[in-house]
N, CA, C and O atoms as CSV, one atom per row, in Angstrom:
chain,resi,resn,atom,element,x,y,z
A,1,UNK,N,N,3.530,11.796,3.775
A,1,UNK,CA,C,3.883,10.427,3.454
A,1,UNK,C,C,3.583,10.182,1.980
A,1,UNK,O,O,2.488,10.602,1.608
A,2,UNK,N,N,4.424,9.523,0.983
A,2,UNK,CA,C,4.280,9.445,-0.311
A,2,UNK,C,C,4.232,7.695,0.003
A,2,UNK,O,O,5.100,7.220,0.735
A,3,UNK,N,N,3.304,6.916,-0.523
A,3,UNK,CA,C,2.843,6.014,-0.076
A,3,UNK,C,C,2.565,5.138,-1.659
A,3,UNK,O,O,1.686,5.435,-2.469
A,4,UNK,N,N,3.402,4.205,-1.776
A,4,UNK,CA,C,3.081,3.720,-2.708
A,4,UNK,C,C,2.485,2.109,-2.943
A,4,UNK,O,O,3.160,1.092,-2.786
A,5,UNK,N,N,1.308,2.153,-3.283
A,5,UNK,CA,C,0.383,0.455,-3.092
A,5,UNK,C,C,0.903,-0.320,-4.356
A,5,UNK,O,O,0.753,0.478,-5.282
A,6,UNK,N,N,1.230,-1.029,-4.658
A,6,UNK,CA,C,1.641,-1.374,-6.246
A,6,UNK,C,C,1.981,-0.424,-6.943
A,6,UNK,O,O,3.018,0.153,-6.614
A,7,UNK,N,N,1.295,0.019,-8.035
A,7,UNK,CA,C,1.553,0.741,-9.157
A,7,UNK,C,C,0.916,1.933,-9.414
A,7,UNK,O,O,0.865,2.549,-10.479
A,8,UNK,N,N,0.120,2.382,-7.640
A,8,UNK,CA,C,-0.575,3.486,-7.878
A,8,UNK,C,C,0.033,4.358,-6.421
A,8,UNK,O,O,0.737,3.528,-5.847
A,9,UNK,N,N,0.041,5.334,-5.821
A,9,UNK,CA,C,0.036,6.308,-5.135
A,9,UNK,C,C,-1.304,6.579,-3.936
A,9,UNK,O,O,-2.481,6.388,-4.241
A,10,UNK,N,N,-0.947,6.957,-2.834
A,10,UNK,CA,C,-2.447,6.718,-2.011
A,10,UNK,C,C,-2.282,8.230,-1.946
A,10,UNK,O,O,-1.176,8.559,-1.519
A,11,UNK,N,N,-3.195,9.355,-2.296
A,11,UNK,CA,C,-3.017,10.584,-2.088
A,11,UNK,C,C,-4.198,11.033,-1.437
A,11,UNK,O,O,-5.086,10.196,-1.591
A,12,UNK,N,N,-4.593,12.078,-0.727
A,12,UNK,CA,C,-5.848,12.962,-0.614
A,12,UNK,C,C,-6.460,14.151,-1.034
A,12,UNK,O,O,-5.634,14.922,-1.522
A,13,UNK,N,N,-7.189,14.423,-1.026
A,13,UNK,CA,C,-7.820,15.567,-1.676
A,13,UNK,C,C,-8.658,16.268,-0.752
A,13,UNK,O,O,-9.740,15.808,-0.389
A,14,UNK,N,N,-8.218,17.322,-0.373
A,14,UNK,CA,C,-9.496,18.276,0.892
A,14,UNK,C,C,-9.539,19.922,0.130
A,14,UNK,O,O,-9.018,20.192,-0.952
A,15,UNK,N,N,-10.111,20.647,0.799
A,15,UNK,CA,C,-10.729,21.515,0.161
A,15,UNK,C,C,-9.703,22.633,1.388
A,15,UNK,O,O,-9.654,22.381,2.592
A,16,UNK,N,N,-9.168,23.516,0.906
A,16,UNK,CA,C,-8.336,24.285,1.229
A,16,UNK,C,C,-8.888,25.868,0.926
A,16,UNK,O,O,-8.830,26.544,-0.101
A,17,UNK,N,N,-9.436,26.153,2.241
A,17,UNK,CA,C,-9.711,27.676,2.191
A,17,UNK,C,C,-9.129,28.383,1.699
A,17,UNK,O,O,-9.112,28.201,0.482
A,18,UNK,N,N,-8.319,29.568,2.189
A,18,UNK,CA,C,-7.279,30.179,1.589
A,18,UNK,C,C,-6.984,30.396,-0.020
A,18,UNK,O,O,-6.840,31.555,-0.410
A,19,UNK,N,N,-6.875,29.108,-1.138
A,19,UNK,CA,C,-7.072,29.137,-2.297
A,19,UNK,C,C,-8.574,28.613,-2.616
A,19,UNK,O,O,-8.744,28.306,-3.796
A,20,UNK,N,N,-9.285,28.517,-2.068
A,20,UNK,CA,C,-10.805,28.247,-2.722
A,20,UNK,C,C,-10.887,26.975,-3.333
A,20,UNK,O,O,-11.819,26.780,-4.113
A,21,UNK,N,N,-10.003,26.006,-3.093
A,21,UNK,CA,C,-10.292,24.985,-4.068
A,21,UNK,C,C,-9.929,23.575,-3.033
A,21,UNK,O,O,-9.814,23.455,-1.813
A,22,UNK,N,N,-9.833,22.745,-4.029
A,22,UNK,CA,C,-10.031,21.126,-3.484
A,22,UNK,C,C,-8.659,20.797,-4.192
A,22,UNK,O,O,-8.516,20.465,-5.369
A,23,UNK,N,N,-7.598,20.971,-3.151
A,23,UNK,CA,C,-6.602,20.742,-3.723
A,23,UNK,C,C,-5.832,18.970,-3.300
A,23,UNK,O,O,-6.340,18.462,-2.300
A,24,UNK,N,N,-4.984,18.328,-3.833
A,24,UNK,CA,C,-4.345,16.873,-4.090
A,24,UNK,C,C,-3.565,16.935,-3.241
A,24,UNK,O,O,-3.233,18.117,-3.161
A,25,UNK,N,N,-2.924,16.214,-2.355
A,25,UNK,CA,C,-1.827,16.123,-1.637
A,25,UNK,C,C,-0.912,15.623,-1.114
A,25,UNK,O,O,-0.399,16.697,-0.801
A,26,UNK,N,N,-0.221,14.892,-0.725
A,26,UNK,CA,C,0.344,13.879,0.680
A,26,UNK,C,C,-0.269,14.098,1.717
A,26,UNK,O,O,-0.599,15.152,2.260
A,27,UNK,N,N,-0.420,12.998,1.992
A,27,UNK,CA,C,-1.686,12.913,3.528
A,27,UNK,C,C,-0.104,13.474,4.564
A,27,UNK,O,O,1.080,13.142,4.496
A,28,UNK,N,N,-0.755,14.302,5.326
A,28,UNK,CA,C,0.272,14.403,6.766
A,28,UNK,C,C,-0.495,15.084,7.535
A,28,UNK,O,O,-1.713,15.258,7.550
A,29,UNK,N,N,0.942,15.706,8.615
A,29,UNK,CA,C,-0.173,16.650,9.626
A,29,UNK,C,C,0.769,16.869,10.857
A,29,UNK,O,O,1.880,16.715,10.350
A,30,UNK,N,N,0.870,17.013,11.557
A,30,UNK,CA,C,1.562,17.464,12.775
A,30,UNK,C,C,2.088,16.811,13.391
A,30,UNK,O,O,1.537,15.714,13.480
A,31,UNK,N,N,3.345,16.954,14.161
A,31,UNK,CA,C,4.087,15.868,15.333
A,31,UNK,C,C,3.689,16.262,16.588
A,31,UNK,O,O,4.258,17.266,17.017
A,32,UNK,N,N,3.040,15.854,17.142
A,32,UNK,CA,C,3.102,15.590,18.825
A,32,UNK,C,C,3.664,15.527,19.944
A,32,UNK,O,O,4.554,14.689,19.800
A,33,UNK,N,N,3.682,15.896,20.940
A,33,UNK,CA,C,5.204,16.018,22.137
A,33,UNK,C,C,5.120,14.739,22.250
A,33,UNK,O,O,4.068,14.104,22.177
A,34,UNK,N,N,6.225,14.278,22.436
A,34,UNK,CA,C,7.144,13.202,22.771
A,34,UNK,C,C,7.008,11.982,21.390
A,34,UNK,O,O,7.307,10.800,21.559
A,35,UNK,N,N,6.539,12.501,20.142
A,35,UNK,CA,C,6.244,11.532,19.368
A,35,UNK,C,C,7.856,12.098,18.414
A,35,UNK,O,O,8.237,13.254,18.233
A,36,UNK,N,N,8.361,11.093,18.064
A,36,UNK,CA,C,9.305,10.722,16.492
A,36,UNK,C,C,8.506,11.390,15.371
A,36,UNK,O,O,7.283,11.516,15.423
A,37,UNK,N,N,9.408,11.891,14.163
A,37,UNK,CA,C,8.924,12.039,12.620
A,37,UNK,C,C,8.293,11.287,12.507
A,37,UNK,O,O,7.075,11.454,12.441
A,38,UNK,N,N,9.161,9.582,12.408
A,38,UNK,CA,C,8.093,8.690,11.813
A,38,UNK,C,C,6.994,8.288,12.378
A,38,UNK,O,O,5.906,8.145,11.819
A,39,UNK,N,N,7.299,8.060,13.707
A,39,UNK,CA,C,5.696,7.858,14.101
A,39,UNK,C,C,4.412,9.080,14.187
A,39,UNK,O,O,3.214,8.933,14.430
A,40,UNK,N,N,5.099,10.145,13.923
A,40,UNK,CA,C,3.911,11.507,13.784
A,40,UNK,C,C,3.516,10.611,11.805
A,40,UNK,O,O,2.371,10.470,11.374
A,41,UNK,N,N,4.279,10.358,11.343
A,41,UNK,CA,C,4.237,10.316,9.592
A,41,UNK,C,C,2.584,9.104,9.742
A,41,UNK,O,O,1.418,9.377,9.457
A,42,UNK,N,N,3.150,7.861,10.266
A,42,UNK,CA,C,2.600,6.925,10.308
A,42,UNK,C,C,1.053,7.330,10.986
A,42,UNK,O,O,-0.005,7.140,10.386
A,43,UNK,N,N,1.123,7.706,11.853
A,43,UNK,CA,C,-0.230,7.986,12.833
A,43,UNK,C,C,-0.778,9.245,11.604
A,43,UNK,O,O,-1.817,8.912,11.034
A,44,UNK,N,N,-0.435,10.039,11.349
A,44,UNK,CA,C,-1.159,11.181,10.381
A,44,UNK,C,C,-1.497,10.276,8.780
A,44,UNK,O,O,-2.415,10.709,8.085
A,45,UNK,N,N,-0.813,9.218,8.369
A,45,UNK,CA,C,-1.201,8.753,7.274
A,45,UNK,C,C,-2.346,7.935,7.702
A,45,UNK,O,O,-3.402,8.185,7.122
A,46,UNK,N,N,-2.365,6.608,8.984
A,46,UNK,CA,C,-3.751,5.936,9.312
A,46,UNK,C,C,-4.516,6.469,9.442
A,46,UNK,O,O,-5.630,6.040,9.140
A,47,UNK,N,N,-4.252,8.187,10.172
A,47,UNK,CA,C,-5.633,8.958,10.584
A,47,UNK,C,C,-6.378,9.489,9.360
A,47,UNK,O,O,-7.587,9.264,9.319
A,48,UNK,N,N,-5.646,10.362,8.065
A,48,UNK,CA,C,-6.002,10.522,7.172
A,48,UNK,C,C,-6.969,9.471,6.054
A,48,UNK,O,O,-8.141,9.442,5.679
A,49,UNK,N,N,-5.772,8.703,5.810
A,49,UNK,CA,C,-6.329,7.747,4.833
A,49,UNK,C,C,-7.189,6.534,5.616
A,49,UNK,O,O,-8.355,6.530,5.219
A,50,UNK,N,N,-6.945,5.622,6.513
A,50,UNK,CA,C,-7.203,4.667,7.006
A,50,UNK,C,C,-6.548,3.505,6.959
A,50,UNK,O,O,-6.913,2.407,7.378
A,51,UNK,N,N,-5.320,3.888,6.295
A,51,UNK,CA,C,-4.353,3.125,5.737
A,51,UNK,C,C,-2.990,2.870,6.883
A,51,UNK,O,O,-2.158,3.733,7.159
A,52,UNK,N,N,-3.018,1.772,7.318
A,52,UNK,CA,C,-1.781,1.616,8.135
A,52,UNK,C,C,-0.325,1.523,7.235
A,52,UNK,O,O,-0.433,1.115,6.079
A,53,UNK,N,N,0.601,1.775,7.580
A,53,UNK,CA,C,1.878,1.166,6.647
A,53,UNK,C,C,3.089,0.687,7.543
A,53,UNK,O,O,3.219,0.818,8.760
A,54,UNK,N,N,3.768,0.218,6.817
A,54,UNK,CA,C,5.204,-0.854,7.367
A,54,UNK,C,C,6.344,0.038,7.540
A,54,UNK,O,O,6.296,1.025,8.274
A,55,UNK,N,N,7.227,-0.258,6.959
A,55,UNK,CA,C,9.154,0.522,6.974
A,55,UNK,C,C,8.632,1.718,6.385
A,55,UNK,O,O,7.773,1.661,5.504
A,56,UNK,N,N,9.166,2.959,6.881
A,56,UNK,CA,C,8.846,4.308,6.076
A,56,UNK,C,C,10.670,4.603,5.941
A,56,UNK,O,O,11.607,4.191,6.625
A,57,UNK,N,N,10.614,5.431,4.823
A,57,UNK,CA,C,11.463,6.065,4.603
A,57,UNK,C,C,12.033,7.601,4.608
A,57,UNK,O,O,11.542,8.349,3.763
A,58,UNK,N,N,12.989,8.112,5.454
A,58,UNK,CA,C,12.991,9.535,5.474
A,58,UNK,C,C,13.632,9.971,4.021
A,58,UNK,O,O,14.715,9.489,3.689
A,59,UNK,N,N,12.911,10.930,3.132
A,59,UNK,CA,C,13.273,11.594,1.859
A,59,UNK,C,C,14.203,12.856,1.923
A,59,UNK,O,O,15.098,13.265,1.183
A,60,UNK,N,N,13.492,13.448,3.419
A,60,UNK,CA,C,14.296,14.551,3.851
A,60,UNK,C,C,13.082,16.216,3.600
A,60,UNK,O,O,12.021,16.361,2.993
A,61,UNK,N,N,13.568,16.753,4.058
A,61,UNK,CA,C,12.393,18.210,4.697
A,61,UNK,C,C,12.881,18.906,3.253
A,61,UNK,O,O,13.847,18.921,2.489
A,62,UNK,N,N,11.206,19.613,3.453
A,62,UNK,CA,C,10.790,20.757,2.181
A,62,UNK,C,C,10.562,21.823,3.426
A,62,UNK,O,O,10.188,21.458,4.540
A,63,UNK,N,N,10.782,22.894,3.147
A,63,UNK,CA,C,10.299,24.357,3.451
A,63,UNK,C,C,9.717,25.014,1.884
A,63,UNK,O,O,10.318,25.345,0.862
A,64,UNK,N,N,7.938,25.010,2.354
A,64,UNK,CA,C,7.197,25.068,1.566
A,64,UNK,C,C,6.336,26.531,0.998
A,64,UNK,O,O,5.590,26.746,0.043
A,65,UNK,N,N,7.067,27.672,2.528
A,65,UNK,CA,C,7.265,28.931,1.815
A,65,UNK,C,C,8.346,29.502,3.090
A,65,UNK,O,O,8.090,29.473,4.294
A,66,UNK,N,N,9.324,29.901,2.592
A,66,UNK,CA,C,9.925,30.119,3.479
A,66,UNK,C,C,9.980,31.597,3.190
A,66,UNK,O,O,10.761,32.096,4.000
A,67,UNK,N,N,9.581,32.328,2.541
A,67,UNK,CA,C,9.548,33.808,2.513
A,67,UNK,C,C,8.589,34.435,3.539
A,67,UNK,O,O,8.595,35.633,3.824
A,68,UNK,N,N,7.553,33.277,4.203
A,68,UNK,CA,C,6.496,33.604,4.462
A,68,UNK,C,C,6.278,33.251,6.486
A,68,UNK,O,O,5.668,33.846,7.375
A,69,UNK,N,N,7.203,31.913,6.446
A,69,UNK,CA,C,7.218,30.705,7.436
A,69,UNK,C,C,8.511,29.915,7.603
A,69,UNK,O,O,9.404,29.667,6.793
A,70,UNK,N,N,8.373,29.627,8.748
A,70,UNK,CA,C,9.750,28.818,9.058
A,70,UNK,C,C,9.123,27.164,9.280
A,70,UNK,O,O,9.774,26.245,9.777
A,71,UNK,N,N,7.497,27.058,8.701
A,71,UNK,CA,C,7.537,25.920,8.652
A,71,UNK,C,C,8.477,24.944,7.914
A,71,UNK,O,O,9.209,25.454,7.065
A,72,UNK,N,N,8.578,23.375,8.151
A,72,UNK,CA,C,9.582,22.106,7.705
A,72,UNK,C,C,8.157,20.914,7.341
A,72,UNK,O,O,7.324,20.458,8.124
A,73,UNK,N,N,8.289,20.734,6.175
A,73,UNK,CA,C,7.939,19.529,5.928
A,73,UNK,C,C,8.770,18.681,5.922
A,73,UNK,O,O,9.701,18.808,5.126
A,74,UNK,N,N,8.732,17.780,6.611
A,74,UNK,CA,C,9.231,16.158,6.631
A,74,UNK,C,C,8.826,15.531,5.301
A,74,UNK,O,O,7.634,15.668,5.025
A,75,UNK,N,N,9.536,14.909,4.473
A,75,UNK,CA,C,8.713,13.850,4.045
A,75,UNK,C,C,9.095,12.513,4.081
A,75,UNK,O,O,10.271,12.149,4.058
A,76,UNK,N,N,7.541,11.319,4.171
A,76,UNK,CA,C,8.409,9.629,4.221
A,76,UNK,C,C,8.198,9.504,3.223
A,76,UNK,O,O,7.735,10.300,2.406
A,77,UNK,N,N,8.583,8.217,3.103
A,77,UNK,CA,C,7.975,7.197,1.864
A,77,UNK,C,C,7.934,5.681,2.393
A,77,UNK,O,O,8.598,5.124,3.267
A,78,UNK,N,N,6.874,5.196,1.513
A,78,UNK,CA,C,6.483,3.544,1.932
A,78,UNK,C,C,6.183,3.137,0.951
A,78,UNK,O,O,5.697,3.788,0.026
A,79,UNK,N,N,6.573,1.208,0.979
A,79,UNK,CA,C,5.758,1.113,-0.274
A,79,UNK,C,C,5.047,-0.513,0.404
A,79,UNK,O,O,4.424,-1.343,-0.258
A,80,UNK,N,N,5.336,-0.579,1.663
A,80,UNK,CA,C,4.937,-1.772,3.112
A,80,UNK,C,C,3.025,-0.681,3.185
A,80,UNK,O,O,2.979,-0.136,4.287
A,81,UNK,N,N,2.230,-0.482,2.673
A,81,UNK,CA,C,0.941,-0.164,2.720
A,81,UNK,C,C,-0.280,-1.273,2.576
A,81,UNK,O,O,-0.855,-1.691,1.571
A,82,UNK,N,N,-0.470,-1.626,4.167
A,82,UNK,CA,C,-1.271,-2.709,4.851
A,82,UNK,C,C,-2.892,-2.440,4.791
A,82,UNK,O,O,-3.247,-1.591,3.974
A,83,UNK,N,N,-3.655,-2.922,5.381
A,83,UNK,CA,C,-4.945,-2.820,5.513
A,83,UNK,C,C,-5.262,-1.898,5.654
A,83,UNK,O,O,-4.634,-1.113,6.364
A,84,UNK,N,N,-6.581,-1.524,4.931
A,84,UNK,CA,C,-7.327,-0.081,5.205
A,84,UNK,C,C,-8.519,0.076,6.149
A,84,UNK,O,O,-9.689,0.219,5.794
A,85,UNK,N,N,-7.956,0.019,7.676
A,85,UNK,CA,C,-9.018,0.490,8.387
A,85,UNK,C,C,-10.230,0.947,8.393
A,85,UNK,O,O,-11.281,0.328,8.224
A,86,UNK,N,N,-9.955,2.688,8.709
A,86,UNK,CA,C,-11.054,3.319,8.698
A,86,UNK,C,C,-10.160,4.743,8.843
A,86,UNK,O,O,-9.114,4.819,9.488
A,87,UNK,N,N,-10.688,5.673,8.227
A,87,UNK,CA,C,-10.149,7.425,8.388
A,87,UNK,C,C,-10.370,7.492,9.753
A,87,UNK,O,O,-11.394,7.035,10.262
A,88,UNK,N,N,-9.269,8.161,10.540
A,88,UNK,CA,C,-9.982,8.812,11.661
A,88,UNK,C,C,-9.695,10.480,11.923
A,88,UNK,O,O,-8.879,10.980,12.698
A,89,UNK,N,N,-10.574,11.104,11.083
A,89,UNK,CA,C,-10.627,11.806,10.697
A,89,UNK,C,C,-11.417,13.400,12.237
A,89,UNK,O,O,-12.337,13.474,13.052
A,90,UNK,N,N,-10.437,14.145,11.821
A,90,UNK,CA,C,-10.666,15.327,13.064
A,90,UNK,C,C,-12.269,15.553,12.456
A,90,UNK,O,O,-12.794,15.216,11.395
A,91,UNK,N,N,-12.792,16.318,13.710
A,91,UNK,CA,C,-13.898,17.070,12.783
A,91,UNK,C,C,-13.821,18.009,12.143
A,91,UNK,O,O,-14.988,18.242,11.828
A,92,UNK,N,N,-13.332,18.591,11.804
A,92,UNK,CA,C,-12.942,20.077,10.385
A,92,UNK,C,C,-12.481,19.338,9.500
A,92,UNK,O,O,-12.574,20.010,8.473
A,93,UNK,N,N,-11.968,18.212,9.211
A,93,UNK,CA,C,-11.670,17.752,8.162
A,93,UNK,C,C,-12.524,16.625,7.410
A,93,UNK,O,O,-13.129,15.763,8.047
A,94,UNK,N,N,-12.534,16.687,6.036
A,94,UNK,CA,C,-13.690,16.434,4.827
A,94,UNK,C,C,-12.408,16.245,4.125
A,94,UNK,O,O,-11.940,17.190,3.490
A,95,UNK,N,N,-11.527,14.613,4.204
A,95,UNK,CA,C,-10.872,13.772,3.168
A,95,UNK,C,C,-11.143,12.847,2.404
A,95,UNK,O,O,-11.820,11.858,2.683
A,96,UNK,N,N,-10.645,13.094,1.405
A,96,UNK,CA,C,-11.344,11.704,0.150
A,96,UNK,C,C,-9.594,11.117,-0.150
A,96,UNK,O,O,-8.566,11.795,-0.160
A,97,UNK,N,N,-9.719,10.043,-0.310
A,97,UNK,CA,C,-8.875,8.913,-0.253
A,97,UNK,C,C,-8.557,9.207,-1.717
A,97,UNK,O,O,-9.640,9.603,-2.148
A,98,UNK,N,N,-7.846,9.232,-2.536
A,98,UNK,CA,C,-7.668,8.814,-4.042
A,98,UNK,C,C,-6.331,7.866,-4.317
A,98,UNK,O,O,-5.246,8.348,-3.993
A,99,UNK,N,N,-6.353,6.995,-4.700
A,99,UNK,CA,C,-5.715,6.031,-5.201
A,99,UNK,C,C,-5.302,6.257,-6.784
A,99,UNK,O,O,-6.147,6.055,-7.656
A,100,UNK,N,N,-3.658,6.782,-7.190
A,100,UNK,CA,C,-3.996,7.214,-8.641
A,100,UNK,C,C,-2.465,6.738,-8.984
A,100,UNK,O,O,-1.446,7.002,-8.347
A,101,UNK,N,N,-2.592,6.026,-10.075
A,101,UNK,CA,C,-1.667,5.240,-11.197
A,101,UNK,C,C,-0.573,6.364,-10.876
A,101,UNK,O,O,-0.690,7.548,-10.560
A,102,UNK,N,N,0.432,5.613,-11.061
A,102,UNK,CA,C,2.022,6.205,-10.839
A,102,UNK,C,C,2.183,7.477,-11.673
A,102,UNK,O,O,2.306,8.661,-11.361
A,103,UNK,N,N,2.128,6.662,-13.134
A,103,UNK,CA,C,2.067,7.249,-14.627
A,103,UNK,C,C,1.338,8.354,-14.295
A,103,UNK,O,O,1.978,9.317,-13.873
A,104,UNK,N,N,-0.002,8.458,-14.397
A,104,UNK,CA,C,-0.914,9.588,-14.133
A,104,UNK,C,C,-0.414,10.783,-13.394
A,104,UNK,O,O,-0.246,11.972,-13.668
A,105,UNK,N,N,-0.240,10.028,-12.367
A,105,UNK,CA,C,0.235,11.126,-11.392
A,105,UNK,C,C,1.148,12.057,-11.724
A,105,UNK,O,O,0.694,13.196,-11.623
A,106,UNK,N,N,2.337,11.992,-12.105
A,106,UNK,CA,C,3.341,12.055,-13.190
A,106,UNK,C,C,2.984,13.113,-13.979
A,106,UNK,O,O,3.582,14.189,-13.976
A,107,UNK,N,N,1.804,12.791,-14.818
A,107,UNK,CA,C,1.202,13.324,-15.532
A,107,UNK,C,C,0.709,14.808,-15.488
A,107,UNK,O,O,0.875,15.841,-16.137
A,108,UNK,N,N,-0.044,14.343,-14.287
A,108,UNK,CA,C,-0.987,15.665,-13.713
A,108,UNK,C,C,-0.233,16.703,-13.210
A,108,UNK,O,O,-0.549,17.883,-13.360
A,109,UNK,N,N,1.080,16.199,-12.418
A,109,UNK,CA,C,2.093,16.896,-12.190
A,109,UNK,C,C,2.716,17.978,-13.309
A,109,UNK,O,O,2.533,19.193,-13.375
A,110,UNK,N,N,3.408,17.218,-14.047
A,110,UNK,CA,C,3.605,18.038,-15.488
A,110,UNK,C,C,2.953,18.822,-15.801
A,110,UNK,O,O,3.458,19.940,-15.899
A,111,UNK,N,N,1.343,18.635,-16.155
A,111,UNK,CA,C,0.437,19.552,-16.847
A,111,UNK,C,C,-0.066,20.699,-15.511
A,111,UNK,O,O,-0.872,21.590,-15.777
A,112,UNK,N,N,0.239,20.619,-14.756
A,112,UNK,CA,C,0.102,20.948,-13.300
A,112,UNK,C,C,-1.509,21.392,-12.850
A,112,UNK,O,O,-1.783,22.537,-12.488
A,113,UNK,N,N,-2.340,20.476,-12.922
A,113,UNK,CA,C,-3.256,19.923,-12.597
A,113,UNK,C,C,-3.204,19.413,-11.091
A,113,UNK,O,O,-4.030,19.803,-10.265
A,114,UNK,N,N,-2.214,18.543,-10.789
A,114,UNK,CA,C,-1.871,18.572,-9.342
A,114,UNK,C,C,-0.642,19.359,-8.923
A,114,UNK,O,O,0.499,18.978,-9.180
A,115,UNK,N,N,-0.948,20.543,-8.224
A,115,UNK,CA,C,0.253,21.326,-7.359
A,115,UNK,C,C,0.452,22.130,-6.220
A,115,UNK,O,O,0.810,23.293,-6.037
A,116,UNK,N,N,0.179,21.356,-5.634
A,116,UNK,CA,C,0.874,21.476,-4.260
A,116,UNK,C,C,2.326,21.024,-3.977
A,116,UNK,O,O,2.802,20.091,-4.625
A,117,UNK,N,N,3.213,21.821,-2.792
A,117,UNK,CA,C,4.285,21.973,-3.122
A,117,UNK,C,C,4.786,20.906,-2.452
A,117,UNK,O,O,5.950,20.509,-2.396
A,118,UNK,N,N,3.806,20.480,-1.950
A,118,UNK,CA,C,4.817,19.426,-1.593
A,118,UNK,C,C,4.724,17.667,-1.837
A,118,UNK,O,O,5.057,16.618,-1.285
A,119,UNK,N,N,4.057,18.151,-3.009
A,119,UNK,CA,C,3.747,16.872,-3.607
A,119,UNK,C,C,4.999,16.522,-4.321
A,119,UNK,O,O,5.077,15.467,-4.951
């Protein structure tokens, strides 16, 4: 979910074995039997962030290594981002919320400081 609050971006940051580091991301996560895209989008963004949201938008699917996987990223977008609950967060997971200026983001992207692919 690419989630936009005003003039900043709601992103997360967890720590990703595999590359050793604490990498930036779009909050998401898995669809469920009998659940919709959007409502897997919506339920994985409140659970992550704590953040409920309104109208989402489908952007359309990334395949994020396909040399490797036949995984599909979905992605939404919102910019209807309501009250902030509470994370409800699995236990293996250790998320930090970051809230970061449009511009910036942008930024970090470019200098590639933030890269993940499916940001």
């Amino acid at each position: 979910m690419l989630a936009k609050d005003e003039d900043s971006f709601l992103l997360i940051e967890q720590f990703r074995q595999p590359v050793g580091s604490y990498i930036v991301q779009l909050p998401g996560g898995g669809v469920e039997q009998g659940e919709s895209l959007e409502q897997a989008a919506k339920r994985e963004f409140l659970e992550e962030t704590g953040y409920e949201c309104g109208i989402v938008h489908y952007l359309g699917k990334l395949l994020p290594a396909p040399w490797r996987s036949n995984e599909i990223t979905h992605v939404f977008y919102t910019e209807e981002v309501g009250s902030n609950i509470h994370q409800q967060l699995e236990s293996h997971e250790k998320i930090k919320v970051i809230k970061m200026d449009v511009r910036d983001c942008l930024k970090q992207v470019k200098k590639n400081k933030i890269n993940d692919s499916e940001l």
